[in-house]
TORKOL-4160 file (C-alpha; in steps of 0.2 Angstrom, whole numbers, padded with zeros to 4 digits, m for minus):
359
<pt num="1" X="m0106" Y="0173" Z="0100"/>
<pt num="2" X="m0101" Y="0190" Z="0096"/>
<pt num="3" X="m0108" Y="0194" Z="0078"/>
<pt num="4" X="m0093" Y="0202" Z="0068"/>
<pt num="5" X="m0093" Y="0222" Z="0067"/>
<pt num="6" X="m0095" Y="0227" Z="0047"/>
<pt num="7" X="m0089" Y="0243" Z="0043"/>
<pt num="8" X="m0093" Y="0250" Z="0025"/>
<pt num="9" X="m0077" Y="0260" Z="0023"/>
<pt num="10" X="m0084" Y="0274" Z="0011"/>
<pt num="11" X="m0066" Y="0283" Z="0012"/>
<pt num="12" X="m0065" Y="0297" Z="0001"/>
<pt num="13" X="m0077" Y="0290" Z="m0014"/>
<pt num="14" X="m0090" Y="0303" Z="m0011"/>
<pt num="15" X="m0076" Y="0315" Z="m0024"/>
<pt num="16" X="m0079" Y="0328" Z="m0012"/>
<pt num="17" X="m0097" Y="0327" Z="m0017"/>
<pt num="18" X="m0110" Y="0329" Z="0000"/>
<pt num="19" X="m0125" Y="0321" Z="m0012"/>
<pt num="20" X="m0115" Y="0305" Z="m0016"/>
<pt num="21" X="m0107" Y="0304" Z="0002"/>
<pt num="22" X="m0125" Y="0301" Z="0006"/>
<pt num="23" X="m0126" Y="0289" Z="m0007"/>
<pt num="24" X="m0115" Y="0281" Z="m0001"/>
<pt num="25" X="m0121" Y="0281" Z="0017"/>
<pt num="26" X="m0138" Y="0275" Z="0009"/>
<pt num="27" X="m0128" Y="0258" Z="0001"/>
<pt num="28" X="m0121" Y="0253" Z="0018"/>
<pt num="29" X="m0140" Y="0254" Z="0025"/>
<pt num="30" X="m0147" Y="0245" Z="0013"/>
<pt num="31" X="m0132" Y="0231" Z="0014"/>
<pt num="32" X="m0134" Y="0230" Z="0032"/>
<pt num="33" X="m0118" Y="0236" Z="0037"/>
<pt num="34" X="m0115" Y="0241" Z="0055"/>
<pt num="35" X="m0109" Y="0259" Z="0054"/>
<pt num="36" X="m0102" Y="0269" Z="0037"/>
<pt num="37" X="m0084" Y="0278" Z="0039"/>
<pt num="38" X="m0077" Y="0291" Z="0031"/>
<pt num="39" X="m0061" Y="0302" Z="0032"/>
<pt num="40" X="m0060" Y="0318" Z="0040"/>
<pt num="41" X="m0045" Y="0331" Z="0036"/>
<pt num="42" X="m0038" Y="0349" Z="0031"/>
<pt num="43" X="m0028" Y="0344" Z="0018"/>
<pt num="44" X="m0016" Y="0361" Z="0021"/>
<pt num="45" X="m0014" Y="0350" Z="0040"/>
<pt num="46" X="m0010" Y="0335" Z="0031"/>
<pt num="47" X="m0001" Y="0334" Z="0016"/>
<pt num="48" X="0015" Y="0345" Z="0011"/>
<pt num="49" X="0014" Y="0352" Z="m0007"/>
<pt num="50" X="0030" Y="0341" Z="m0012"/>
<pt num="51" X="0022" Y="0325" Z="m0008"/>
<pt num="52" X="0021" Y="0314" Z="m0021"/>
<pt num="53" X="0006" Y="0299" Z="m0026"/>
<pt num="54" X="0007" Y="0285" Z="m0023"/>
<pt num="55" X="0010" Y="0273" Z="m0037"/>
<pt num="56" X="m0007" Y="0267" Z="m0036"/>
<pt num="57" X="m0015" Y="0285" Z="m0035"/>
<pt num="58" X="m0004" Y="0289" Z="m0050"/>
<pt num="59" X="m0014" Y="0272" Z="m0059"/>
<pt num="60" X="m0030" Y="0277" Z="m0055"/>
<pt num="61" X="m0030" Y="0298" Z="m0056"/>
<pt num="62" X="m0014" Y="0304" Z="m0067"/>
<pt num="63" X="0000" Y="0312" Z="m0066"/>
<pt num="64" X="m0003" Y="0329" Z="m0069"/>
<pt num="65" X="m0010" Y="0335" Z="m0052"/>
<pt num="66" X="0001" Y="0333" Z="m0033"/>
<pt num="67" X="m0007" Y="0323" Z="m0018"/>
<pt num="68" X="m0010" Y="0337" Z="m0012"/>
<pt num="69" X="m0022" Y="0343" Z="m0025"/>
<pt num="70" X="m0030" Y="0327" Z="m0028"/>
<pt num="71" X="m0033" Y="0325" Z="m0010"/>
<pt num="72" X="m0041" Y="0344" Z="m0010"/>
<pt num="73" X="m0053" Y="0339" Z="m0019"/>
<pt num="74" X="m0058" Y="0324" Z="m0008"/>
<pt num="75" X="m0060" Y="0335" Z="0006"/>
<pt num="76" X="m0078" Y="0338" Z="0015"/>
<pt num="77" X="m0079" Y="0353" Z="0028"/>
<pt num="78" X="m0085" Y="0353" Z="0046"/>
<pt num="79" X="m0100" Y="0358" Z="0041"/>
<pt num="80" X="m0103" Y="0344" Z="0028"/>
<pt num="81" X="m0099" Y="0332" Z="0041"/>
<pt num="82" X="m0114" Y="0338" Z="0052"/>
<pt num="83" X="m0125" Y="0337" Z="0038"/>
<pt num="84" X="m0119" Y="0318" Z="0037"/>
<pt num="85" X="m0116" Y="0314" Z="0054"/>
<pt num="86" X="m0138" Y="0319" Z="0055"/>
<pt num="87" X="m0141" Y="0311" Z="0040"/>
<pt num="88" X="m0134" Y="0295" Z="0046"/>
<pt num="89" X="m0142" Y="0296" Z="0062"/>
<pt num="90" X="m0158" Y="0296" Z="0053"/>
<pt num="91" X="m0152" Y="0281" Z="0041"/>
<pt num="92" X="m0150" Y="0271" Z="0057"/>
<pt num="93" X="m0132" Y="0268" Z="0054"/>
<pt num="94" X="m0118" Y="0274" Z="0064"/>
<pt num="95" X="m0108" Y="0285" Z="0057"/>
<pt num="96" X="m0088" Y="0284" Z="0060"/>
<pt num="97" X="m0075" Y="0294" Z="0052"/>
<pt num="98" X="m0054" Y="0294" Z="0052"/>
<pt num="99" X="m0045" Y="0312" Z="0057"/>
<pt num="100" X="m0029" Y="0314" Z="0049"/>
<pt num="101" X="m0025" Y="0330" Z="0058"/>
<pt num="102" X="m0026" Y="0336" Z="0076"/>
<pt num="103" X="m0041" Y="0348" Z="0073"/>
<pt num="104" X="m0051" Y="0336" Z="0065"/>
<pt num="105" X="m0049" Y="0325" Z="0078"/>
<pt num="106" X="m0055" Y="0337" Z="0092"/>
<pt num="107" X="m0069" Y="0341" Z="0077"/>
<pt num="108" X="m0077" Y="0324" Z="0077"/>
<pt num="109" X="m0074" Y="0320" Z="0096"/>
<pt num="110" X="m0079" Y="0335" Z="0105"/>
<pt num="111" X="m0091" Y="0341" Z="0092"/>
<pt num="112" X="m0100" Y="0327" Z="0085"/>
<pt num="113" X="m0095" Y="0317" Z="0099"/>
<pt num="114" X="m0090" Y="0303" Z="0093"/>
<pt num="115" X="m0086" Y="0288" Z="0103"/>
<pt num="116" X="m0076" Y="0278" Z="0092"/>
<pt num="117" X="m0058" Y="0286" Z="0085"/>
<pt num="118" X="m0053" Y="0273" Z="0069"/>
<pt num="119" X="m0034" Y="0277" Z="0067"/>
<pt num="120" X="m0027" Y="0275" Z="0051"/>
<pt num="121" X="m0011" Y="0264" Z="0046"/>
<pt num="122" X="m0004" Y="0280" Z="0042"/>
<pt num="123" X="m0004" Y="0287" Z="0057"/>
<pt num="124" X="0006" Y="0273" Z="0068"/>
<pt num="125" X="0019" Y="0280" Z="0070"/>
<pt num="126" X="0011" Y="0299" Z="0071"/>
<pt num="127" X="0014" Y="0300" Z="0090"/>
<pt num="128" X="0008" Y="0315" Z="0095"/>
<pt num="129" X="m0009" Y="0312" Z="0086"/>
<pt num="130" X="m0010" Y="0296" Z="0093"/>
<pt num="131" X="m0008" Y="0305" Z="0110"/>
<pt num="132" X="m0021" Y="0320" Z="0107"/>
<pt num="133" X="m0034" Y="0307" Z="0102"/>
<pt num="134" X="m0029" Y="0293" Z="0117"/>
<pt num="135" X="m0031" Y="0310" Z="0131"/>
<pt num="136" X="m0049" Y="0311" Z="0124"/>
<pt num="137" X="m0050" Y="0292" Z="0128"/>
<pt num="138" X="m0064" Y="0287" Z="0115"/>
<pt num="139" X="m0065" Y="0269" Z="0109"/>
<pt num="140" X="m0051" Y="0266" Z="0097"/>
<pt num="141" X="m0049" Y="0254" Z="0082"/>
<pt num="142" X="m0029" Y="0255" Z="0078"/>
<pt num="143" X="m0026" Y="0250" Z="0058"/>
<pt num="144" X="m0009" Y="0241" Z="0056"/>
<pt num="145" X="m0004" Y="0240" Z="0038"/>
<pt num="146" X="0015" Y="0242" Z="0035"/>
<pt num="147" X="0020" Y="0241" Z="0053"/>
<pt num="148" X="0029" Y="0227" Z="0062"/>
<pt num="149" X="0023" Y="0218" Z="0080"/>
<pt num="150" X="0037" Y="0231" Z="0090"/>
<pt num="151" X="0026" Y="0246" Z="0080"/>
<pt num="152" X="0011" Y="0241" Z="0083"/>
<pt num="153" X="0018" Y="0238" Z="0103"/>
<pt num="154" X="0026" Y="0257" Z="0103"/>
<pt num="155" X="0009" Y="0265" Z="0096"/>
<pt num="156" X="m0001" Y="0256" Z="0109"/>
<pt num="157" X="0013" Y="0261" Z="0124"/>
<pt num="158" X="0010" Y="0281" Z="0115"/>
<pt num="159" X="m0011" Y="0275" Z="0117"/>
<pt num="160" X="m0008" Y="0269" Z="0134"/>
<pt num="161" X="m0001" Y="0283" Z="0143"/>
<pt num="162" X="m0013" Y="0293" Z="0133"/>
<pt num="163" X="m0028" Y="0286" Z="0142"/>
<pt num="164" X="m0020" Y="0286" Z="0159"/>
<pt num="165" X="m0019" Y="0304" Z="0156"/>
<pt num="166" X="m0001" Y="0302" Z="0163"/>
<pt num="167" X="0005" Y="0318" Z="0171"/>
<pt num="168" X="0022" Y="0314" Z="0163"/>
<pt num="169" X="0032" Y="0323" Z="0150"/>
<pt num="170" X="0030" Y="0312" Z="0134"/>
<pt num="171" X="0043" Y="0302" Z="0131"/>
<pt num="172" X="0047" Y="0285" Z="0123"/>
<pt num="173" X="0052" Y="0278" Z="0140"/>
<pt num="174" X="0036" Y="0285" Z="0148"/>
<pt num="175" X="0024" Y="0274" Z="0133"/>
<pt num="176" X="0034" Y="0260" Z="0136"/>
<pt num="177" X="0031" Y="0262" Z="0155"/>
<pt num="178" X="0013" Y="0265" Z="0153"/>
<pt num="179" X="0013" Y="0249" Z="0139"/>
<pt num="180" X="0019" Y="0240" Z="0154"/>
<pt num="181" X="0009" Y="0246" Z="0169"/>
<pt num="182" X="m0005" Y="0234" Z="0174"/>
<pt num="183" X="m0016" Y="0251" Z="0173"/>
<pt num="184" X="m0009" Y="0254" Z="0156"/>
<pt num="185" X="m0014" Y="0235" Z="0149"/>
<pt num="186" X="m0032" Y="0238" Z="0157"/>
<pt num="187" X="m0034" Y="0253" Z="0149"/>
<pt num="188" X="m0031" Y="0246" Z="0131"/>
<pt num="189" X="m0041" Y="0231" Z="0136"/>
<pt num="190" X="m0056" Y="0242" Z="0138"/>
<pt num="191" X="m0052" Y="0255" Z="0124"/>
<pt num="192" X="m0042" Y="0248" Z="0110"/>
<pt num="193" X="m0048" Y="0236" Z="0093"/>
<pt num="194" X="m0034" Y="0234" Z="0081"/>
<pt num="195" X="m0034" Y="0229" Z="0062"/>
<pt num="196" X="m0024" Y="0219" Z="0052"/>
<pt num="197" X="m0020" Y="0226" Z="0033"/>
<pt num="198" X="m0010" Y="0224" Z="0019"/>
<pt num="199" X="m0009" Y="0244" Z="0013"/>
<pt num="200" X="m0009" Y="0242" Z="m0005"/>
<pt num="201" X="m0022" Y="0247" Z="m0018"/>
<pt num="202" X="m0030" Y="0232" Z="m0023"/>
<pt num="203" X="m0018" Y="0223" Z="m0011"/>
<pt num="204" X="m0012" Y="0205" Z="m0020"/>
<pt num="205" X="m0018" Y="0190" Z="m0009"/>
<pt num="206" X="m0001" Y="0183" Z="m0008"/>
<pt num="207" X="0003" Y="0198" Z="0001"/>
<pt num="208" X="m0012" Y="0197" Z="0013"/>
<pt num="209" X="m0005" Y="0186" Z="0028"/>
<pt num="210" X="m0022" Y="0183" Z="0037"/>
<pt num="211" X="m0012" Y="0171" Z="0050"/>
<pt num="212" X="m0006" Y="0189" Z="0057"/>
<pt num="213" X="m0023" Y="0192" Z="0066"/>
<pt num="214" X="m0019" Y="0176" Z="0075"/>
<pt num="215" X="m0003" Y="0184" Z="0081"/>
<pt num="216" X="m0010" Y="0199" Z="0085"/>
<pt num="217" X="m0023" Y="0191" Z="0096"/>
<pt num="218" X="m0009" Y="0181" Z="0105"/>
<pt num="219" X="0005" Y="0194" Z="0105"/>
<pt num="220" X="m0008" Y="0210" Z="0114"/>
<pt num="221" X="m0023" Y="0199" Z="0121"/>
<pt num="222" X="m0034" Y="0214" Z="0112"/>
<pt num="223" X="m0049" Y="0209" Z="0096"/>
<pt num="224" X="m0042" Y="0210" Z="0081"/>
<pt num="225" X="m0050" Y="0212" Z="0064"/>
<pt num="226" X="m0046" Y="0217" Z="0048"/>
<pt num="227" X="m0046" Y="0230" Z="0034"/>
<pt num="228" X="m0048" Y="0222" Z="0017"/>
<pt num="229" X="m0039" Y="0229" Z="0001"/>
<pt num="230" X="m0041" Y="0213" Z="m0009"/>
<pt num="231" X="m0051" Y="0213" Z="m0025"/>
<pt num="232" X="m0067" Y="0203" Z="m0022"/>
<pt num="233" X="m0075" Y="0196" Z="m0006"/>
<pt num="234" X="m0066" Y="0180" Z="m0002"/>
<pt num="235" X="m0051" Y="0186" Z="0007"/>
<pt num="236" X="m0062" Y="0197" Z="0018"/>
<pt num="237" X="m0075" Y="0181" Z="0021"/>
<pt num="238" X="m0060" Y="0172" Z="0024"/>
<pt num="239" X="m0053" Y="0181" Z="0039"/>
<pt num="240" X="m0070" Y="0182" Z="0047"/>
<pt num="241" X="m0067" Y="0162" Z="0048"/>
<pt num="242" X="m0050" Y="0164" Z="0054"/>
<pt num="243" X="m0058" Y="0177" Z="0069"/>
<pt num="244" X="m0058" Y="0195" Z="0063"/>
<pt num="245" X="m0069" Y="0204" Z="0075"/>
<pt num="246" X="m0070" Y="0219" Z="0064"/>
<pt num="247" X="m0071" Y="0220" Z="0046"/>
<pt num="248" X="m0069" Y="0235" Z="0035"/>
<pt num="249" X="m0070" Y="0236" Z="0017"/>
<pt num="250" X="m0072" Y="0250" Z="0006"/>
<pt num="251" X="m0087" Y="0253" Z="m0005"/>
<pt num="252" X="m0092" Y="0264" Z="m0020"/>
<pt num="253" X="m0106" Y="0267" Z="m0029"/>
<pt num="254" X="m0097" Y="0264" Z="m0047"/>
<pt num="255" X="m0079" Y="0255" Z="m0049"/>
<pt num="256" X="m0075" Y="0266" Z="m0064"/>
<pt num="257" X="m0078" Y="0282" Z="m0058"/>
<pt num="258" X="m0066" Y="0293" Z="m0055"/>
<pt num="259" X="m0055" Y="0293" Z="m0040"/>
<pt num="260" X="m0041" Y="0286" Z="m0031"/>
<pt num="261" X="m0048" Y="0272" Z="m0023"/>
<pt num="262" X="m0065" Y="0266" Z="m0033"/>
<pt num="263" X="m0056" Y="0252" Z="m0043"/>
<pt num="264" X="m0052" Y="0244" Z="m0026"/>
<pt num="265" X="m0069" Y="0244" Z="m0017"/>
<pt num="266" X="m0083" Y="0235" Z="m0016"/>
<pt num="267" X="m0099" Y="0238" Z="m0029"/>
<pt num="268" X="m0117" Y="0240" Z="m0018"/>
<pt num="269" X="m0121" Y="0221" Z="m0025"/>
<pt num="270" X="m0104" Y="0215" Z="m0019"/>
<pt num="271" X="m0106" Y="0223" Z="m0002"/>
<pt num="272" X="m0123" Y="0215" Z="0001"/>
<pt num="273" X="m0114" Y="0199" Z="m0003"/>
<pt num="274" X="m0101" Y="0200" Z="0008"/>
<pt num="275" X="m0111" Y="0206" Z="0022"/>
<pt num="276" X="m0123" Y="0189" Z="0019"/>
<pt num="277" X="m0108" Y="0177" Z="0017"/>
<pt num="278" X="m0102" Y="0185" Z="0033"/>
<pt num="279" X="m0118" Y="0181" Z="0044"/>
<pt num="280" X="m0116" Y="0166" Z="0036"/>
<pt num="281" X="m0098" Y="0163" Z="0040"/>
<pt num="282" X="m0104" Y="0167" Z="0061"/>
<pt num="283" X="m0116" Y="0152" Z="0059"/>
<pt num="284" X="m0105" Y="0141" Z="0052"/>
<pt num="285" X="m0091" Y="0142" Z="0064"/>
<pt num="286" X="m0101" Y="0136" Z="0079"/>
<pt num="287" X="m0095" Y="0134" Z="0095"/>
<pt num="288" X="m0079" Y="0122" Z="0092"/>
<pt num="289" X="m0089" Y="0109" Z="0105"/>
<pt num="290" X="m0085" Y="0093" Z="0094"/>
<pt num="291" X="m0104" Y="0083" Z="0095"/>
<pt num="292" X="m0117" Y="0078" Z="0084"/>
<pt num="293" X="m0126" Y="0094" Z="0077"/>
<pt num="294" X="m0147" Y="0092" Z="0079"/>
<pt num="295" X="m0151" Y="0090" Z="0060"/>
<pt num="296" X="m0139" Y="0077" Z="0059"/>
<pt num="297" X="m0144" Y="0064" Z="0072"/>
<pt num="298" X="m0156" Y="0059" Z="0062"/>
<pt num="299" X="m0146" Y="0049" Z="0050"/>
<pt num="300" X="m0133" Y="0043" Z="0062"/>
<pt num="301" X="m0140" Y="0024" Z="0060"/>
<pt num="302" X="m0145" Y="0027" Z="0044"/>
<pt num="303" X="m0126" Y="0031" Z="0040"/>
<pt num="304" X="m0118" Y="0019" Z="0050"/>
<pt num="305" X="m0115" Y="0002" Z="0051"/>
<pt num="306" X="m0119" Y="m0014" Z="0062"/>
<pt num="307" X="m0113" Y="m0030" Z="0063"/>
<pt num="308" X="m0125" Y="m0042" Z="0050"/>
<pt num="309" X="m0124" Y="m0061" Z="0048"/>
<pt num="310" X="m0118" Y="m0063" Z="0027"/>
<pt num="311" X="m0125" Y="m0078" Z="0027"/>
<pt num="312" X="m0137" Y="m0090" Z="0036"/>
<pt num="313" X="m0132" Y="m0093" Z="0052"/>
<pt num="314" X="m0139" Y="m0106" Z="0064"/>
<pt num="315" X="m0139" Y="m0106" Z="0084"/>
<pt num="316" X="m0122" Y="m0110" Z="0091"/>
<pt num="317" X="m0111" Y="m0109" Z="0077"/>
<pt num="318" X="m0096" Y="m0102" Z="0078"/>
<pt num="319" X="m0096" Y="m0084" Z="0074"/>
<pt num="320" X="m0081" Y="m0082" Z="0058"/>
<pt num="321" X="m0077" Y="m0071" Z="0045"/>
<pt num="322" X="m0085" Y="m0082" Z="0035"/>
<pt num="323" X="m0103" Y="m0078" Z="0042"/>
<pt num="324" X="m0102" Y="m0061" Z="0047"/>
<pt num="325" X="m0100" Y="m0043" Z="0041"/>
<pt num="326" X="m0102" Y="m0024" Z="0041"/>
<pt num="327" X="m0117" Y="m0014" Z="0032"/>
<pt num="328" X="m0131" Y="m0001" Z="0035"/>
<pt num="329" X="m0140" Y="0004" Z="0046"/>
<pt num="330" X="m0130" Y="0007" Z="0064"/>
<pt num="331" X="m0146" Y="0000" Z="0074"/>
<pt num="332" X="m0139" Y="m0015" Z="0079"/>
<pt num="333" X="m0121" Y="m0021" Z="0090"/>
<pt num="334" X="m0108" Y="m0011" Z="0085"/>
<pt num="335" X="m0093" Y="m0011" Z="0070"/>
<pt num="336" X="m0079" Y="m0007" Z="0087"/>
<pt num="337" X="m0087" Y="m0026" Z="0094"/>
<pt num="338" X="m0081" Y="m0034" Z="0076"/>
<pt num="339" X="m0067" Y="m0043" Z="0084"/>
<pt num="340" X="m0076" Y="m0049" Z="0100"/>
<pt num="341" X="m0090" Y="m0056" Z="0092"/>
<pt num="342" X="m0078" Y="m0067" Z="0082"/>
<pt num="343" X="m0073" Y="m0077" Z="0099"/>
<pt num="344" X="m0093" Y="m0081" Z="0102"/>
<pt num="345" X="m0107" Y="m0091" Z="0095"/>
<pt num="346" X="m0124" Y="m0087" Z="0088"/>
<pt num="347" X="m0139" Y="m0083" Z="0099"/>
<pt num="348" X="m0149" Y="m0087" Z="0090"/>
<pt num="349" X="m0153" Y="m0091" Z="0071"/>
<pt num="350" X="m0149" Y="m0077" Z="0058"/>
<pt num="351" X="m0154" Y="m0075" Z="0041"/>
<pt num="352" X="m0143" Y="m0067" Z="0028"/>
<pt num="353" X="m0141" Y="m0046" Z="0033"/>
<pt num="354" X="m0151" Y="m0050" Z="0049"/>
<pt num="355" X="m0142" Y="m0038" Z="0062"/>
<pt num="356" X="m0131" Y="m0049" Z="0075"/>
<pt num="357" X="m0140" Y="m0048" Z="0094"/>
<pt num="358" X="m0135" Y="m0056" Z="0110"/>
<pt num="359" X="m0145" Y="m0066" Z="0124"/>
């Protein structure tokens, strides 16, 4: 059984502070996370100076300031990231990261050399980004909050001829050739990992639809896992039951500080919780052989149930509902054999609750 891939999605909630990105890179160890992920971007390369926040950012940080100076402030340089990138290597973590822009993307691939690309929801339907990173051909984990199946489909066919490093002009016809090339659905076989999510900040359960992974699985034959926004642990345990291969959830060091996504990420206790209930969870499924588990064979006659005279019974008497019954323990002729034994005759004498044997 593969053990499920936990990533501590640290996002943005270091506030642009290097010290308290390490922090957070120092929770993840100690909760046992697989790998620690941030997000990489020049905001100028990313945002226009008229986008607006989204309602939840507006919740959680104001009014007064634009995306785009909110998110300025969230932003760690290159150089910050190498300081990290070491700092997790020496953590023993692995240390992933999400480029929003083209030249962060070359930044973490070439440079730190990365060799896992985690592609936010946002990006989906960025094709061009989608293709720079796909040429590069890292290992890509595809997040697909707000799309549809025939989005998710068009970002893989953009992926697809990305890692063929197809000698054709880009087109839509050319990713949906390269979606549907034999060489195409290798490609993403060996490459790709997508996410389920609902993007919302904390999302509302009724909006989660965890029986999407399902469909994912069955609709691209690829792993699916799933990026949390829920508030709490349950959902996220949950789709590790329902087989999520992947799970990421974001973490902070304090839900109350400020920022645009602490209120909807996991305090360190929570994390180390959720990591625990996950290991558990891969125990607990098994390996869907129906059969008696080890520790339980032990009660197996002490649980069931034989057939027992209720009454004295003497040699050669006819065997009625009268004079015989069901109880514990299963040692003797089997419950299945009630109705045969009703055509025979006594053995033997019985005593009251004496289990029913044959010659």
């Amino acid at each position: 059984m593969n053990a499920t891939f936990v990533i501590a999605e640290a996002g943005v909630n270091h506030n642009g502070d290097l010290e308290l990105a390490k922090r957070l890179v120092d929770i993840a160890v100690s909760s046992k996370a697989d790998a620690v992920k941030f997000q990489t971007f020049k905001t100028e390369l990313v945002i226009s100076k008229h986008a607006p926040k989204a309602e939840y950012q507006m919740q959680t940080t104001g009014e007064e300031e634009s995306q785009f100076e909110m998110v300025k402030k969230l932003e760690l340089s290159f150089d910050q990231f190498r300081e990290l990138k070491n700092y997790c290597e020496d953590s023993g973590i692995e240390f992933l990261s999400t480029p929003f822009d083209i030249e962060s993307a070359d930044f973490l691939i070439d440079e730190l050399k990365l060799r896992t690309i985690k592609i936010s929801s946002g990006e989906i339907t960025n094709a061009p980004l989608l293709y720079h990173i796909a040429c590069k051909k890292p290992d890509i984990i595809l997040s697909t909050g707000m799309a549809t199946l025939s989005e998710v489909e068009a970002a893989l066919g953009v992926i697809a001829f990305g890692l063929l490093s197809a000698h054709d002009q880009p087109s839509v016809s050319a990713f949906r050739a390269a979606y549907l090339s034999p060489e195409g659905q290798e490609q993403l076989q060996r490459k790709v990992k997508l996410l389920h999510c609902t993007t919302e900040y904390p999302a509302p359960v009724k909006d989660v639809n965890l029986l999407a992974i399902e469909t994912m699985q069955k609709a691209f034959g690829l792993p699916v896992g799933y990026s949390d926004h829920t508030e709490g642990i349950a959902v996220t345990v949950a789709a590790v039951a329902l087989g999520a291969r992947i799970i990421e959830k974001h973490i902070t060091h304090n839900k109350q500080a400020e920022g645009p996504d602490h209120k909807a990420s996991l305090s360190p206790d929570e994390l180390k919780l959720l990591i625990e209930s996950i290991r558990q969870v891969e125990l607990a499924k098994g390996t869907g052989i129906k059969i008696p588990a080890k520790s339980e064979l032990k009660n197996l006659e002490i649980a069931r149930k034989s057939i027992v005279a209720s009454k004295k019974i003497k040699v050669g008497e006819k065997l009625t509902l009268n004079n015989i019954t069901i109880k514990r323990p299963g040692n003797g002729i089997s419950p299945f054999e009630y109705w045969e034994m009703l055509t025979e005759e006594a053995s033997k004498d019985f005593n009251q609750d004496e289990p029913l044997s044959r010659l």
